[in-house]
C-alpha positions in Angstrom: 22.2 8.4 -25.0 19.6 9.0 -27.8 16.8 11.4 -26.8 13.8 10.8 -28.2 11.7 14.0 -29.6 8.2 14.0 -27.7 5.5 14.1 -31.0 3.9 17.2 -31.5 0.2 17.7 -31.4 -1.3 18.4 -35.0 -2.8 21.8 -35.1 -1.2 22.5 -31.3 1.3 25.5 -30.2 4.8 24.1 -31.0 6.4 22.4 -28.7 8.8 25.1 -27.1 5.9 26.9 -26.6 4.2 24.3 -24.7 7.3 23.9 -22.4 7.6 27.1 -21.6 3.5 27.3 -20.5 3.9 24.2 -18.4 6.9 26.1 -16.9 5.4 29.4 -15.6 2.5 27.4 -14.0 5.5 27.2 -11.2 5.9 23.5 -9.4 2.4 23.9 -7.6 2.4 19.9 -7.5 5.6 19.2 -5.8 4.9 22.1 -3.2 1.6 20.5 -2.6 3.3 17.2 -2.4 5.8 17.9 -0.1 3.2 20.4 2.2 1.2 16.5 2.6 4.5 14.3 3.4 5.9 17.4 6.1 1.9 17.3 7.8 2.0 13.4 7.6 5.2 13.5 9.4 4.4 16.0 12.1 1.1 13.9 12.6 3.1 10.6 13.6 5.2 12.9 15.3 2.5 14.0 17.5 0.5 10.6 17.6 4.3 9.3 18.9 4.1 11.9 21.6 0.7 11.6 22.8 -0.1 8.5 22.6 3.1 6.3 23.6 5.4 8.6 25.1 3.6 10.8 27.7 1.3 7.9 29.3 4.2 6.1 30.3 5.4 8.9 32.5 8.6 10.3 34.0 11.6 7.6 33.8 13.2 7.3 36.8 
């Protein structure tokens, strides 16, 4: 597989340098991402039970 080099910016911090910057910031976006899908999730989950589940009482 050929890997193509990603162009860098004229006048800009070398590229290495960049990496490395974008790497400390930590993956606050995926956290974030995945904090909304888990919430979504127990939200349905919750809806399910309220909503559907309880009003149709105890199953005999």
């Amino acid at each position: 597989m050929i890997e193509t080099p990603v162009p860098e910016i004229p006048g800009g911090p070398p590229q290495d340098k960049r990496v490395d910057e974008i790497v400390q910031r930590g993956p606050g976006g995926a956290l974030a991402l995945a904090g909304i899908a888990t919430a979504i999730v127990f939200a349905l989950w919750f809806l399910f039970y309220f909503v559907i589940f309880l009003p149709r009482g105890i199953i005999q």
